[in-house]
Structures are given as C-alpha cells and as structure tokens.
C-alpha positions in Angstrom: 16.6 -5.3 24.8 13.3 -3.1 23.8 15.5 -0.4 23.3 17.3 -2.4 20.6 14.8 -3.7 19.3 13.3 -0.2 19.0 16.8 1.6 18.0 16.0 -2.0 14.8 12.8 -0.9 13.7 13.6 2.8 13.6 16.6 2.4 11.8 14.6 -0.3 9.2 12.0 2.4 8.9 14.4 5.4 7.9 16.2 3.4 5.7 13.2 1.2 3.4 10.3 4.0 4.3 8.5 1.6 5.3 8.0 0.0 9.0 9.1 -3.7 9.5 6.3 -6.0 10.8 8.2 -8.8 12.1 11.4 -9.4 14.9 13.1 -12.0 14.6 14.7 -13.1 18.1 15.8 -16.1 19.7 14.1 -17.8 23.2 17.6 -15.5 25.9 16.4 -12.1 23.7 12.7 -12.7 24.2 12.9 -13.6 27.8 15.7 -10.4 28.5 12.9 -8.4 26.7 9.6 -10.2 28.9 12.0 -9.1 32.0 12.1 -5.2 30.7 8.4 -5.5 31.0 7.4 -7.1 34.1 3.6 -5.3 33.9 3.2 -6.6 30.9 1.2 -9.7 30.5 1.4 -12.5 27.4 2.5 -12.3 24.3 0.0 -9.6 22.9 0.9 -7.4 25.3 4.1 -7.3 24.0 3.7 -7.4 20.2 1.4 -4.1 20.8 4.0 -2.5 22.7 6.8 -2.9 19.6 4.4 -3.1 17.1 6.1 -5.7 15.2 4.9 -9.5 15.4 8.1 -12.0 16.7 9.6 -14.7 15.4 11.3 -17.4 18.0 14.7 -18.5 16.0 17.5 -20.5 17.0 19.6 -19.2 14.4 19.1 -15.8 15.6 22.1 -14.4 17.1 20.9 -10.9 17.2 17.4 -9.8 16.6 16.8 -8.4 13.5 13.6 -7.0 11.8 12.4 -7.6 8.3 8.8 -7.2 6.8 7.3 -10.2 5.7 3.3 -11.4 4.9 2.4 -13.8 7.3 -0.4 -16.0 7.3 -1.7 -15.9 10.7 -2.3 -13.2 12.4 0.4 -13.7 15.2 3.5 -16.2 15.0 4.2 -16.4 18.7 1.7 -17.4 21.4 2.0 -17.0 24.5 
C-alpha cells in the first residue's frame, strides 16, 4: 500500500507540477498501510512519512490523491 500510494503522488506530481496534499483512502487501505509501518506510531507519524494529509472515505475504492485547501491542519486523528 505505501508503495501505491507513493507510485499516486509521484505520478500526480509529474503530471500537474505540482505535489498533491491530500489521500484519499478508505478504513481496509489505511489499516493495510498502518500494517506496512508497524514502528510507526499515530496518525502524524504517518502523514510525515507520505507527506500528504488523508482522507477516510467509504466511497473510496482505490486511494487516490488530489490537492485540496483544507481548513484544519490535519483531517484524520489518530
């Protein structure tokens, strides 16, 4: 999964020039991606390792990455 996600925000970056700042997931992704990094405490943790924020969706059958404003500082916390 992080190397998706990765592989997402690469691809999102070489094609707009610009990097994403958001994930969009849903809760099987996130967990398959929290089990990729076992040393890796809470949410923060996470979200500095990708550096992209995440967004929990039901509707999300495959993460996907987008670049959005967001009024708080983190849309997921642990």
């Amino acid at each position: 999964m992080l190397s998706f996600i990765v592989s997402l925000v690469n691809h999102y970056e070489q094609r707009h020039g610009a990097r994403p700042n958001l994930v969009y997931m849903n809760e099987t992704h996130y967990e398959y991606l929290r089990e990729e990094l076992p040393g890796i405490r809470g949410h923060e943790g996470i979200v500095a390792i990708l550096g992209v924020d995440i967004a929990l969706s039901d509707s999300a059958m495959h993460p996907h990455v987008a670049t959005a404003k967001l009024a708080a500082e983190y849309i997921l916390v642990s």
